[in-house]
DRENKOL-802869 format. One record per atom (N, C-alpha, C): y, x, z. Coordinates in steps of 0.05 Angstrom, whole numbers, padded with zeros to 5 digits, always signed. Each point is the difference from the previous one (the first is absolute). Example, Ala and Ser with C-alpha at 12.3 -4.5 7.8 and 13.67 -1.06 7.14 Angstrom:
<lumbas>
-00114+00264+00156 +00024-00018+00000 +00024+00018+00000 +00021-00007-00014 +00024+00016+00001 +00022-00015+00014 
</lumbas>
This chain:
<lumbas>
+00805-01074-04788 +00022-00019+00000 -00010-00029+00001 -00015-00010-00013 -00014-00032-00003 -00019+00001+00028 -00014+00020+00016 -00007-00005+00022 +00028+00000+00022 +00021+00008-00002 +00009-00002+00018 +00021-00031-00003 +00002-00007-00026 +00012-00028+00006 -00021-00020+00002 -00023+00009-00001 -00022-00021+00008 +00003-00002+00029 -00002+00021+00017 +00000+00004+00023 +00026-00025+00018 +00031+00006-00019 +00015-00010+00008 -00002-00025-00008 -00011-00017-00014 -00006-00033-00011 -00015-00006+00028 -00028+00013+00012 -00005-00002+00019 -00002+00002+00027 +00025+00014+00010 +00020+00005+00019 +00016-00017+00013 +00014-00018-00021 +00018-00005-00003 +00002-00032-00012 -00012-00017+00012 -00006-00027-00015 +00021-00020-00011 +00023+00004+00021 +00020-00015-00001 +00016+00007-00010 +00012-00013-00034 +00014+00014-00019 +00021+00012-00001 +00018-00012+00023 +00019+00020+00011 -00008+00027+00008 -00015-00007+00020 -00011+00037+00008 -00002+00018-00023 -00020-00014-00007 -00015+00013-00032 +00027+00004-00020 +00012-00016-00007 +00029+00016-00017 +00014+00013+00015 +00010+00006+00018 +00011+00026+00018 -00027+00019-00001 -00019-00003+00006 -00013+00018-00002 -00009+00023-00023 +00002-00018-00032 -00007+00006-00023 +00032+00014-00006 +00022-00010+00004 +00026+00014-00008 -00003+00020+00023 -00004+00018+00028 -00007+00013+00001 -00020+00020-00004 -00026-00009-00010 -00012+00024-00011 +00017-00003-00033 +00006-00013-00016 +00017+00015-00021 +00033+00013+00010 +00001-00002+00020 +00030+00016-00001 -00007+00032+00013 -00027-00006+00008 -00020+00038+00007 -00006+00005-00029 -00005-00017-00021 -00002+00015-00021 +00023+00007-00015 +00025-00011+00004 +00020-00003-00016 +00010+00033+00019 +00003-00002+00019 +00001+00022+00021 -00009+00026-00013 -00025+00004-00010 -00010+00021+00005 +00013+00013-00036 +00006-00028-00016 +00018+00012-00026 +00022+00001+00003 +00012+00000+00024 +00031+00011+00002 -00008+00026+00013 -00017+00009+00015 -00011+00021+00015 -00001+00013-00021 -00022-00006-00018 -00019+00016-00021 +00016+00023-00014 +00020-00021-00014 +00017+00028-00024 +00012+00020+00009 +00007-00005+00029 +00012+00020+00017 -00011+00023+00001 -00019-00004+00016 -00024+00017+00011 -00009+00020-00019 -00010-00023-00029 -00008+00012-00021 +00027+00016-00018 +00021+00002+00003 +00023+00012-00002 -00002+00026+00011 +00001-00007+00025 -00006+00032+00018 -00022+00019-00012 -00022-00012+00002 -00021+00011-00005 +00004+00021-00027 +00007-00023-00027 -00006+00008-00021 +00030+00027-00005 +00014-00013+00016 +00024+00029+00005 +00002+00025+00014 -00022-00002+00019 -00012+00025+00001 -00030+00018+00003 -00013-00020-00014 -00035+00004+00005 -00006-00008-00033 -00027+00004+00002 -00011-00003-00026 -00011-00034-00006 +00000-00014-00027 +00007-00024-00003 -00022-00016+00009 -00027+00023+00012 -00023-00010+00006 +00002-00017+00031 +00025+00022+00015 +00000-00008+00028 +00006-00029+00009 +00006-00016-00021 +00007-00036+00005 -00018-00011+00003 -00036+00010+00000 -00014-00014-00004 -00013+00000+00038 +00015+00026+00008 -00013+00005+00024 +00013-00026+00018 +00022-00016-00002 +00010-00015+00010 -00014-00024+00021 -00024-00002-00020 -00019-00025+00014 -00020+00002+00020 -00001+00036+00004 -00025+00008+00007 +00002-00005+00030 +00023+00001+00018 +00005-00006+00024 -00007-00028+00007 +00020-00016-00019 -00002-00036+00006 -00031+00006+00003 -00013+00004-00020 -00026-00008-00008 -00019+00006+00030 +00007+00027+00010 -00012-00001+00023 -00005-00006+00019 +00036-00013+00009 +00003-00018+00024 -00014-00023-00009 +00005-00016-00022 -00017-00016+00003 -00027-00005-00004 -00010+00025-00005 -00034+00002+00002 -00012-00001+00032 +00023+00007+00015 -00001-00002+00033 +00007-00030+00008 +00027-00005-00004 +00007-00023+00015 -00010-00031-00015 -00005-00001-00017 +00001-00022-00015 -00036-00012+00009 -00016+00016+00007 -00032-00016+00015 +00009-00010+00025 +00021+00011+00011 +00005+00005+00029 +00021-00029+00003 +00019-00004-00012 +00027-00023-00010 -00003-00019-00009 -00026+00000-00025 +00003-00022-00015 -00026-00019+00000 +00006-00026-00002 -00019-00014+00008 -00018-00006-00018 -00022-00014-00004 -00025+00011-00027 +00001-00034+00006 -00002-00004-00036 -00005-00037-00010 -00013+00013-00015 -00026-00018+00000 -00009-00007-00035 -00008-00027-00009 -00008-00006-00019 -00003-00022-00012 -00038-00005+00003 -00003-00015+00023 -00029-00010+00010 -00015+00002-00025 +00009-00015-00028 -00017-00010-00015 +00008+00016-00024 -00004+00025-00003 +00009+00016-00018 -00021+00018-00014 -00004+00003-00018 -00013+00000-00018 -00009+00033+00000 -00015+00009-00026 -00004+00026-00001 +00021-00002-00022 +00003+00031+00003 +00032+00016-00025 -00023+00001-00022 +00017-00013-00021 -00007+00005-00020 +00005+00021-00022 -00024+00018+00001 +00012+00034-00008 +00007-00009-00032 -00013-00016-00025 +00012-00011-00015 +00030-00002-00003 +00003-00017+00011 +00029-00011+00002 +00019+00029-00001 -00004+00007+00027 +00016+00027-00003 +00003+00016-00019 -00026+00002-00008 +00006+00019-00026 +00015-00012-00030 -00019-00035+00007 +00026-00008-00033 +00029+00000+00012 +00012-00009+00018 +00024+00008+00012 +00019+00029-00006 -00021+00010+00002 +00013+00030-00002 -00001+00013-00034 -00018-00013-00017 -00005-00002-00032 +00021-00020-00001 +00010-00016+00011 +00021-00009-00016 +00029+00011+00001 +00007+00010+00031 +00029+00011+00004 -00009+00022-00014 -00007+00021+00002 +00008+00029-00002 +00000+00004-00037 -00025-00016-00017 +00020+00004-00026 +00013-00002-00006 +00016-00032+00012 +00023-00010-00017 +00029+00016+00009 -00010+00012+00027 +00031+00014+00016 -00001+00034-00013 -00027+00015-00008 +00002+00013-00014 +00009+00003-00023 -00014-00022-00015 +00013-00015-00030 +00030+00006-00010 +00018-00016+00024 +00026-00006+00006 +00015+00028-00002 -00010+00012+00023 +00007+00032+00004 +00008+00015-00029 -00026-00006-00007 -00005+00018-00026 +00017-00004-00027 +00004-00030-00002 +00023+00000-00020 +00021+00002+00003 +00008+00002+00034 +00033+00017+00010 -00002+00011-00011 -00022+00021+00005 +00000+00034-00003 +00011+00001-00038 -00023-00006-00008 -00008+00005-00023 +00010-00018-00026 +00001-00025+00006 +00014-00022-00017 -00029-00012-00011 +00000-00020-00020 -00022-00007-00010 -00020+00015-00015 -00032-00003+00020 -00018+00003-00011 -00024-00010+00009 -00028+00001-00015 -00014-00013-00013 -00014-00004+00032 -00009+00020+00021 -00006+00008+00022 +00008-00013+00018 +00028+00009+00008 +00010-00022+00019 -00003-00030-00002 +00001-00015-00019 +00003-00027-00006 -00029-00010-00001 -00017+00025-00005 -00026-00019+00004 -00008+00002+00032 +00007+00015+00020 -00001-00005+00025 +00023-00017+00008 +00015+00000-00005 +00010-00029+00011 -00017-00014-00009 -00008-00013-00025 -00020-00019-00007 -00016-00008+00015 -00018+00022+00001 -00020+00008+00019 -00007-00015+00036 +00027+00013+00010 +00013-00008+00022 +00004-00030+00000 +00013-00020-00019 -00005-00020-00005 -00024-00017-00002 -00021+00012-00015 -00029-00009-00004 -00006-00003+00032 -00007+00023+00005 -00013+00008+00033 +00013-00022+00020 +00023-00009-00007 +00017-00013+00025 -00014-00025-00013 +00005-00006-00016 -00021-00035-00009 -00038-00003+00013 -00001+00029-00005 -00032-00003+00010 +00006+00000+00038 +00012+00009+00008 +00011-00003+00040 +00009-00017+00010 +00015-00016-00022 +00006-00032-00002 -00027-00019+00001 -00014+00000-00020 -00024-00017+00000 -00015+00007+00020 -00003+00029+00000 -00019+00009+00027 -00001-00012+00029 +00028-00001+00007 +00017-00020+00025 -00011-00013-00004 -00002-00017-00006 +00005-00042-00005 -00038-00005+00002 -00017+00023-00006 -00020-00004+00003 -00016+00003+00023 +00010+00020+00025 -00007+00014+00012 +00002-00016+00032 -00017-00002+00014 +00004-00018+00024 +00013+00015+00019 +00002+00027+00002 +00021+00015+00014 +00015+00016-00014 +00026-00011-00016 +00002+00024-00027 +00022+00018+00019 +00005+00022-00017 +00024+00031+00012 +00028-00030+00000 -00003-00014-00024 +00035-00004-00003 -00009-00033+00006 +00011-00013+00017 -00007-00033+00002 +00021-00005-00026 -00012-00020-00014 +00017-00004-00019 +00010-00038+00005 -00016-00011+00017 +00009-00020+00014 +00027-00001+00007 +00012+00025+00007 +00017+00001+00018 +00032-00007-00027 -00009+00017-00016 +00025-00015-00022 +00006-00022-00005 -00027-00021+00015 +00011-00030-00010 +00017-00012+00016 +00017+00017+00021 +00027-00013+00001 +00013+00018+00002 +00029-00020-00005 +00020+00005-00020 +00015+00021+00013 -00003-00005+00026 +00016+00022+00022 +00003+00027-00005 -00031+00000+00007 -00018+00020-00006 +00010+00009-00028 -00015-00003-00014 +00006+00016-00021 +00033+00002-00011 +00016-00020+00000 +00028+00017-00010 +00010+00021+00019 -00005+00001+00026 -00001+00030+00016 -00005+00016-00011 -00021+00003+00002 -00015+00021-00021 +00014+00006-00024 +00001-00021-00013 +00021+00016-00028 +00019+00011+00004 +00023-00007+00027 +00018+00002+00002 -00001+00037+00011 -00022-00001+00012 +00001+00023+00015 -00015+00018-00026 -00013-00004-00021 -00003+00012-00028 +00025+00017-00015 +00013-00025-00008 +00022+00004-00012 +00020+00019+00013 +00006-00005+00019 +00021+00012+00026 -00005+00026-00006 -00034+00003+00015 -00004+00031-00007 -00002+00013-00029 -00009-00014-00026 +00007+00018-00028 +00032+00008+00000 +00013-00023+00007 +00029+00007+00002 +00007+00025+00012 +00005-00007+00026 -00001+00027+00012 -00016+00024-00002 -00016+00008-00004 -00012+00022-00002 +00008+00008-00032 +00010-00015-00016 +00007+00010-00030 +00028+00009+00014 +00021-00012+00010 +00025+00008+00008 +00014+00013+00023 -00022+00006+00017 -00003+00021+00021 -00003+00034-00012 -00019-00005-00020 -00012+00025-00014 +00029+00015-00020 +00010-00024-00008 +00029+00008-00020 +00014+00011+00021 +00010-00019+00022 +00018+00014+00020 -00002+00026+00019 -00023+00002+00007 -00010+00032+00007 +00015+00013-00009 -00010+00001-00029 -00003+00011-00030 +00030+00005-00001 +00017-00029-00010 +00030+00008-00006 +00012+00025+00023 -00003-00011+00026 +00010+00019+00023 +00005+00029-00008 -00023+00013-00007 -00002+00023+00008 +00002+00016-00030 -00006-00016-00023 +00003+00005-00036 +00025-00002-00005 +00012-00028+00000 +00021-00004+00002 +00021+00002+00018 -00001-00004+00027 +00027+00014+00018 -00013+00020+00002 -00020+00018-00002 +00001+00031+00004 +00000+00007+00029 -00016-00026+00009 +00000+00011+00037 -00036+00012+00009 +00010+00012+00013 -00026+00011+00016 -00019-00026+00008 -00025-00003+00001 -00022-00012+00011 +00001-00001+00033 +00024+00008+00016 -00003-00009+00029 +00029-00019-00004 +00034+00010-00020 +00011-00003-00003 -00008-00036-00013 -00022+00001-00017 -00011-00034-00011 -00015-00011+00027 -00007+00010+00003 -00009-00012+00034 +00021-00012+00017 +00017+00016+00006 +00021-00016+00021 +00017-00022-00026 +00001+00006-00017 +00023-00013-00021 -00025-00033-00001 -00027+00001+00013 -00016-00029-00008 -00006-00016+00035 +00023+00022+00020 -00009-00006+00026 +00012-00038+00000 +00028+00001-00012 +00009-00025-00001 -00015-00023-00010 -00010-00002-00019 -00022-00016-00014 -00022-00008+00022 -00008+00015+00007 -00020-00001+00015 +00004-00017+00030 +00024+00008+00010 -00001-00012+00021 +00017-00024-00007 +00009-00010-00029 +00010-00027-00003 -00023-00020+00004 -00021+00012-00021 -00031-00021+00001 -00010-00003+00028 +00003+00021+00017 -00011+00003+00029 +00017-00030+00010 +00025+00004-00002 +00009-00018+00011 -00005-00037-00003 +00002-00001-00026 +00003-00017-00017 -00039-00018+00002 -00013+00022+00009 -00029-00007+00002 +00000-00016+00035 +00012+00026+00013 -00007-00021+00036 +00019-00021+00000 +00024-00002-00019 +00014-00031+00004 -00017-00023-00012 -00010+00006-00012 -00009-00026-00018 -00022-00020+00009 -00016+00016+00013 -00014-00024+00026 +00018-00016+00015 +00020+00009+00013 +00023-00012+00023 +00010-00022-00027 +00006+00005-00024 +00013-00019-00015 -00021-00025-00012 -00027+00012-00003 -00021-00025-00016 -00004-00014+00032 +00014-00002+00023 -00002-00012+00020 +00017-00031-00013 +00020+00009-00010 +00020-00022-00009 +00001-00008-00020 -00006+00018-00030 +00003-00006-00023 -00030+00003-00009 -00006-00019-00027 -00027+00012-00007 -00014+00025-00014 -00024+00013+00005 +00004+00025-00005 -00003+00000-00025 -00007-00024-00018 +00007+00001-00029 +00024+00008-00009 +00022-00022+00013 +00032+00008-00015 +00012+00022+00010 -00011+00015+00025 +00010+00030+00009 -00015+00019-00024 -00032-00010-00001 -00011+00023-00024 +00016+00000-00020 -00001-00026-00014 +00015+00004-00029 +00029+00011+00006 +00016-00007+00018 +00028+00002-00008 +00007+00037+00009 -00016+00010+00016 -00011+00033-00003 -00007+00012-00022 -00021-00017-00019 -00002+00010-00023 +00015-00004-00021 +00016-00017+00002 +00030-00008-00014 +00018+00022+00001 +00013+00005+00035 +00007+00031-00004 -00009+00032-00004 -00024-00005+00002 -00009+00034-00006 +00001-00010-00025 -00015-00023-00024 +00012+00014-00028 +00029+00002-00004 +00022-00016+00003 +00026+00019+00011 +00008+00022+00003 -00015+00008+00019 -00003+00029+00005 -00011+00016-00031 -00024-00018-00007 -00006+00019-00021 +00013+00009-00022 +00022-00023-00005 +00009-00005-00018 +00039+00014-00008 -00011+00002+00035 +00024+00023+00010 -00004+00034-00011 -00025-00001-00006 -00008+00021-00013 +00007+00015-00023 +00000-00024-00015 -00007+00011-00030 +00033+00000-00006 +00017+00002+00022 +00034+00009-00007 -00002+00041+00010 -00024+00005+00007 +00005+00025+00018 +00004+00016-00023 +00012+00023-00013 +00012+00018-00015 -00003+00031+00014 -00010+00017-00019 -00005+00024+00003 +00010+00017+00007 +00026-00004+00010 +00024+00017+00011 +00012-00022+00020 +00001+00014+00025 +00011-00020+00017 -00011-00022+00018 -00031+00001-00011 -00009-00026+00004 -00025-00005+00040 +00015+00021+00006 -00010+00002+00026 -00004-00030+00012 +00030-00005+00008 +00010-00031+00015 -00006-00015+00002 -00003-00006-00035 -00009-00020-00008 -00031-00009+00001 -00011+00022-00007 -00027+00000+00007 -00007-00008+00025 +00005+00018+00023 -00002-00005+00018 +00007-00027+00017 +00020-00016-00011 +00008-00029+00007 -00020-00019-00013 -00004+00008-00019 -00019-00022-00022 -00029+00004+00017 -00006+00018+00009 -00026+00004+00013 -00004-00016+00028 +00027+00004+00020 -00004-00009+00017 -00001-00032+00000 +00014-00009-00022 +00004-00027-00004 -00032-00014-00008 -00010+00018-00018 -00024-00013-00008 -00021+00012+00023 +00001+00012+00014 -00016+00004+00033 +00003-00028+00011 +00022-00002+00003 +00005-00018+00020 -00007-00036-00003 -00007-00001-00032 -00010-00019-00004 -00031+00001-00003 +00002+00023-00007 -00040+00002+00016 -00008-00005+00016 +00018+00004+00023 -00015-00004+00036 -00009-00026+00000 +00008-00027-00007 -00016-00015+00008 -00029-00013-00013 +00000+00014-00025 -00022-00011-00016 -00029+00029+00017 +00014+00016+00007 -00028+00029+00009 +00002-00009+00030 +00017-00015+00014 -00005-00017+00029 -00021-00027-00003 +00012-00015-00012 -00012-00024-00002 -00026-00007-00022 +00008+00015-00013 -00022-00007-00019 -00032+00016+00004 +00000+00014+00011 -00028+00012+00011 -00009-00025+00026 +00031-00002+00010 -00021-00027+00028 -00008-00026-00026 +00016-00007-00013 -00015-00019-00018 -00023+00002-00008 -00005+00030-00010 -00027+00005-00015 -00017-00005+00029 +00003+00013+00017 -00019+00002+00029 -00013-00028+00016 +00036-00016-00004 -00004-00027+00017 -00018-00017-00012 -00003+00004-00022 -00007-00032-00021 -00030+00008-00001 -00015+00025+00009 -00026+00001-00006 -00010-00014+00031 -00025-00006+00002 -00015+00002+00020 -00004+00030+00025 +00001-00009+00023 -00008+00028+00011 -00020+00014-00004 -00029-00018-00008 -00010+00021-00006 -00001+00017-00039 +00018+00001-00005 +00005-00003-00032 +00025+00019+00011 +00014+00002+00016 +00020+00021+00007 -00001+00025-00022 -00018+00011+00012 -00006+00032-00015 +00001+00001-00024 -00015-00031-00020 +00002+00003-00032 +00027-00011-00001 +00012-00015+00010 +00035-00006-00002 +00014+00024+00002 -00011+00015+00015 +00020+00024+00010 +00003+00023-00033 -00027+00008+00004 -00006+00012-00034 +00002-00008-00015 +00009-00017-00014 +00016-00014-00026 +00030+00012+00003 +00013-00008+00028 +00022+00007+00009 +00006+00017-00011 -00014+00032+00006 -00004+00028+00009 +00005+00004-00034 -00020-00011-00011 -00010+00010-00028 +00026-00003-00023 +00004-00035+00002 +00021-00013-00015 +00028+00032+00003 +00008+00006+00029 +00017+00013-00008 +00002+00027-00004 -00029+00016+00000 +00000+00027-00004 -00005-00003-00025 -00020-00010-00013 -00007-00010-00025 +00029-00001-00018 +00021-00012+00015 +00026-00012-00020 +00016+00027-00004 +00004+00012+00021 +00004+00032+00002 -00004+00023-00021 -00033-00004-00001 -00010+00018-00020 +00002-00007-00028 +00002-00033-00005 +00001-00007-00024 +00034+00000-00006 +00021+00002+00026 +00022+00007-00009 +00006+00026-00011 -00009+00021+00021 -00002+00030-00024 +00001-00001-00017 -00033-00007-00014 -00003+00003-00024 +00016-00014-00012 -00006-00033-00006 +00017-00021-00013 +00033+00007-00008 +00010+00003+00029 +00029-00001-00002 +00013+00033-00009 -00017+00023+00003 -00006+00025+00000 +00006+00001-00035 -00034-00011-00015 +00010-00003-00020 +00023-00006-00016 +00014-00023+00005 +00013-00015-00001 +00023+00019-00001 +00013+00024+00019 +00019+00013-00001 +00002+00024-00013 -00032+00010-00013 -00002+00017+00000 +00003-00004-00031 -00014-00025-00008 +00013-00001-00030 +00027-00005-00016 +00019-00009+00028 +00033-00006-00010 +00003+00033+00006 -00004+00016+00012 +00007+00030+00003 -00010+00006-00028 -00032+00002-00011 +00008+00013-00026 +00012-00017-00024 +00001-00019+00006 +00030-00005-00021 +00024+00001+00003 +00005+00006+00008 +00030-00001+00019 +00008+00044+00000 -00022+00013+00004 +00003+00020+00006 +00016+00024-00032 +00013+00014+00004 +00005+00017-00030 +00008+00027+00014 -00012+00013-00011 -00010+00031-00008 +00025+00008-00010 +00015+00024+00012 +00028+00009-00016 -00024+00024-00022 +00019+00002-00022 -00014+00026-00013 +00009+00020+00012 -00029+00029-00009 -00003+00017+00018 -00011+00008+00013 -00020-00028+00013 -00016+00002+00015 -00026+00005-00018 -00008+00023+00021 -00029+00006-00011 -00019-00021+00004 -00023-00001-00023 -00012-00024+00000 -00018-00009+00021 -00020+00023+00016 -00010-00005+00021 +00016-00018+00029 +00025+00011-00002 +00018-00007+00024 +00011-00025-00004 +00001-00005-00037 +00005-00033-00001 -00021-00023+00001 -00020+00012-00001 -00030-00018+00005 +00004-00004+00027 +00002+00017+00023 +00007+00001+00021 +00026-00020+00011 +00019+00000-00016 +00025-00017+00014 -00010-00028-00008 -00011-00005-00025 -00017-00026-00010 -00016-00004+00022 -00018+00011+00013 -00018-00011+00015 +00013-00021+00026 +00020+00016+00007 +00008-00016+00026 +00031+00006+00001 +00011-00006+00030 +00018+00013+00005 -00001+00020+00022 -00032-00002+00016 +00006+00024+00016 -00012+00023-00019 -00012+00000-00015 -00014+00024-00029 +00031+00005-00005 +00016-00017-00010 +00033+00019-00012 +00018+00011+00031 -00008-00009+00020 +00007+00019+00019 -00006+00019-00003 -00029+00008+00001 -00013+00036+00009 +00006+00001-00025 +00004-00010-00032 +00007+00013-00024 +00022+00013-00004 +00021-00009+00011 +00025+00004+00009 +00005+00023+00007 -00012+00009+00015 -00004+00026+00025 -00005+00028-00020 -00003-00013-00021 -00008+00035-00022 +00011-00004-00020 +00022-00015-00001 +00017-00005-00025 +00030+00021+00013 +00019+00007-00025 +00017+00000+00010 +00021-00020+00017 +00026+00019+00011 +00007-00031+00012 +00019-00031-00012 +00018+00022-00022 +00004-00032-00014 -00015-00018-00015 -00021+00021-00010 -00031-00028-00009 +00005-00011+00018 -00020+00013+00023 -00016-00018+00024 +00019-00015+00013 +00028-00001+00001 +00021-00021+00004 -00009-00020-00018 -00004+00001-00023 +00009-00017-00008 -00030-00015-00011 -00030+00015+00000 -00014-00012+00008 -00005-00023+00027 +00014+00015+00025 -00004-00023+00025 +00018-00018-00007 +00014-00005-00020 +00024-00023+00001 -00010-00015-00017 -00018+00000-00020 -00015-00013-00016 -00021-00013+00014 -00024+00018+00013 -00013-00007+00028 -00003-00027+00010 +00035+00009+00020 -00005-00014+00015 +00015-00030-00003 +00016-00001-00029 +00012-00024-00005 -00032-00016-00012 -00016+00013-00004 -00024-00022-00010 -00019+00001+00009 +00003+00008+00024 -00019-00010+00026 +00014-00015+00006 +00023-00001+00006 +00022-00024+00015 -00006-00024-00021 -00001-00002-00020 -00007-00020-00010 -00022-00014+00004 -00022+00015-00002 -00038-00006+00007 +00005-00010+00038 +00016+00003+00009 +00008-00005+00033 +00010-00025-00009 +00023-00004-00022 +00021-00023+00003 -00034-00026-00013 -00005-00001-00017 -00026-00014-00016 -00013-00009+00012 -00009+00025+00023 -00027-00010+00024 +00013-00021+00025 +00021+00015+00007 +00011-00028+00016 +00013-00023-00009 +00012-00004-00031 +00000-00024-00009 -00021-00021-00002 -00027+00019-00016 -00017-00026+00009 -00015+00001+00026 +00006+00012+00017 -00016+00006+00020 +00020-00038+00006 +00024+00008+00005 +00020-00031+00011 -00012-00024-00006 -00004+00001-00026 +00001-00024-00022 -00030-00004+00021 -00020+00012+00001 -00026-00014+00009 -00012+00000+00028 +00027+00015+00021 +00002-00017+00030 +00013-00019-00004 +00024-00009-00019 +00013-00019+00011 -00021-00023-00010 -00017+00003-00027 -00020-00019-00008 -00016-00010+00030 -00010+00022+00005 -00029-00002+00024 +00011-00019+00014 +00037+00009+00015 +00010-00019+00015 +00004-00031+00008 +00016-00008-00033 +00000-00019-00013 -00031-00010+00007 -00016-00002-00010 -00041-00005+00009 +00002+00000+00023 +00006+00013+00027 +00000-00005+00030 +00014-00024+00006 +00025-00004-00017 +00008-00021+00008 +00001-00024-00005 -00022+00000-00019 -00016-00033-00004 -00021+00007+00004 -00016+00013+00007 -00029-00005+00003 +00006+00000+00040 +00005+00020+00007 +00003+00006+00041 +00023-00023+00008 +00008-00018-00015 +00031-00015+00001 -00018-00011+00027 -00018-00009+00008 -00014-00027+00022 -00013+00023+00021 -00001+00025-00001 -00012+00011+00026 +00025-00001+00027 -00010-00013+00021 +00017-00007+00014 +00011+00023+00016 +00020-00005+00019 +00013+00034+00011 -00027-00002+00021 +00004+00031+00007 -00027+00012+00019 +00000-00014+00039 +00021-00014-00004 +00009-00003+00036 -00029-00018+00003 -00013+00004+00018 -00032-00008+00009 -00016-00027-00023 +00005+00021-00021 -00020-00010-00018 -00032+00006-00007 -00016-00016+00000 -00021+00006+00006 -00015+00016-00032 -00008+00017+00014 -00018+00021-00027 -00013-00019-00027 -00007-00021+00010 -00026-00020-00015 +00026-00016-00021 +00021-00001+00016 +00017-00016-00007 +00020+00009-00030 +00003+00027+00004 +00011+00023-00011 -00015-00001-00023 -00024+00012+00002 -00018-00003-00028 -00004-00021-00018 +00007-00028+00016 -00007-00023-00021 +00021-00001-00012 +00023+00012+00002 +00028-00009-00013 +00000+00013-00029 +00006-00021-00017 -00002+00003-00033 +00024-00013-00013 +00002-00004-00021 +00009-00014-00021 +00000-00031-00004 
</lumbas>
């Protein structure tokens, strides 16, 4: 992914091009998650849950063919050797702290998890200093000293913990809570998907006129809206609503996952493309995984407070409805049936809650991030033949 928007920074010089170009390769990615749940619907409805993985193995081939043959080869003249270091404190710092995170979903507080987050913390201070010393480092850390630059990046941080904490609930509610099949949650997320699709290729045509600061923020204004549209969704009934609240906060995403990757891209140097690009890449898979866990936790501990056990239940099967809400699903399944009625109604009113929690503050801290786009990006000028060099110097 970070080589191929490198590719397009260098393609593509003239920022117009380059933002139509960057809102179409994100509306192929936004694409392939309106595609995805489908597919993976079918699949998982009549094949085994392994067969979703076979999905990539085609792409992967065509483009092991066409992509030497199509795509054009840049590198950076004056580029350094990889620093196998780096990589590895890089990788000592994510994978404790996202393990860490995991682990006190799972488990709640203990002594283990919290010292790998720690851990994860330490390691990221030593990859920090490491940078700043290094005459060709993995992460330019130059590149945060403007302002452009880096509130992108946060923005595209934040965006993604958000979403990926409230993507994961909504799956989740779909198919726990409305009780629909996994192809049935697929078509029920086709709408969403092709709102952001849309909402992503307009927003170049619009930072033509308006600036892509007050289009970012006032997007992130309405998706928390949207989010905030959330935390009304209710455990009975609450299809609609859900579904409206989602598309609303899609649609204020499209222009910050349009524009804000050409920001991250435009404001570096071309040959600095590739480490612009990977910050990009990182900031929002990174925000993803730390949404799981983070926002994961986060719902998973209003579920066990929120959650109550009718008496009766055998104790193994209430450890089990405690654990989650898909555990009091399959617990469910070997109870009688007015228990297990009345276990899923307990369920799934406090998962709906750990759903309503996670998109409350999920709101509260896009509409924050927003608010920040729109004094710090307030002076980046609209994209109509603005020059790259020009783009990057714009600050505060």
């Amino acid at each position: 992914m970070p080589s191929t928007l490198a590719l397009i920074s260098n393609m593509f010089r003239d920022p117009r091009q380059r933002g139509v170009a960057v809102a179409v390769w994100m509306s192929c990615f936004m694409g392939g998650m309106a595609v995805g749940p489908v597919v993976g619907g079918v699949l998982l409805e009549f094949f085994w849950w392994g067969s979703v993985f076979l999905l990539g193995v085609p792409v992967m081939l065509v483009l092991l063919v066409a992509g030497p043959v199509l795509l054009p080869e840049y590198r950076d003249p004056a580029a350094g050797r990889l620093d196998l270091v780096s990589v590895v404190l890089s990788l000592g710092a994510i994978l404790p702290a996202v393990w860490g995170l995991k682990e006190l979903a799972t488990h709640g507080w203990a002594t283990a998890p919290a010292a790998a987050i720690a851990a994860g913390a330490g390691v990221g201070v030593v990859f920090v200093l490491r940078q700043r010393g290094l005459g060709s480092p993995l992460l330019d850390m130059r590149l945060f000293g403007q302002p452009v630059f880096t509130t992108a990046v946060l923005i595209g941080l934040v965006t993604g913990v958000v979403m990926g904490g409230v993507f994961l609930f909504v799956t989740q509610y779909l198919q726990i809570v409305g009780g629909l099949s996994p192809l049935e949650a697929g078509l029920w997320l086709v709408p969403q998907n092709l709102a952001v699709i849309a909402a992503t290729l307009l927003a170049p045509r619009l930072a033509r006129r308006v600036r892509p600061g007050n289009l970012i923020a006032g997007g992130l204004v309405l998706a928390g809206a949207g989010l905030l549209l959330l935390t009304g969704v209710e455990a009975t009934g609450g299809l609609v609503v859900l579904l409206a609240a989602f598309i609303v906060t899609s649609i204020g995403m499209g222009p910050q996952a349009a524009l804000g990757v050409d920001l991250i891209v435009g404001s570096a140097p071309p040959e600095k493309a590739g480490s612009a690009s990977s910050v990009s890449e990182t900031s929002g898979e990174l925000g993803i995984a730390l949404g799981v866990a983070a926002m994961g936790s986060l719902g998973a501990a209003v579920y066990r407070a929120q959650v109550a056990v009718p008496d009766g239940v055998p104790a193994a099967t209430a450890d089990a409805v405690r654990e989650g809400a898909a555990g009091a699903l399959t617990a469910a399944a070997r109870l009688p049936a007015p228990l297990a009625a009345e276990v899923l109604d307990h369920a799934r009113q406090a998962f709906t809650a750990g759903l309503n929690v996670v998109a409350g503050v999920g709101g509260v801290l896009v509409i924050g991030i927003g608010v920040a786009a729109a004094v710090v990006l307030r002076r980046v000028p609209v994209t109509a033949q603005v020059p790259a060099a020009e783009r990057a110097g714009a600050s505060i």
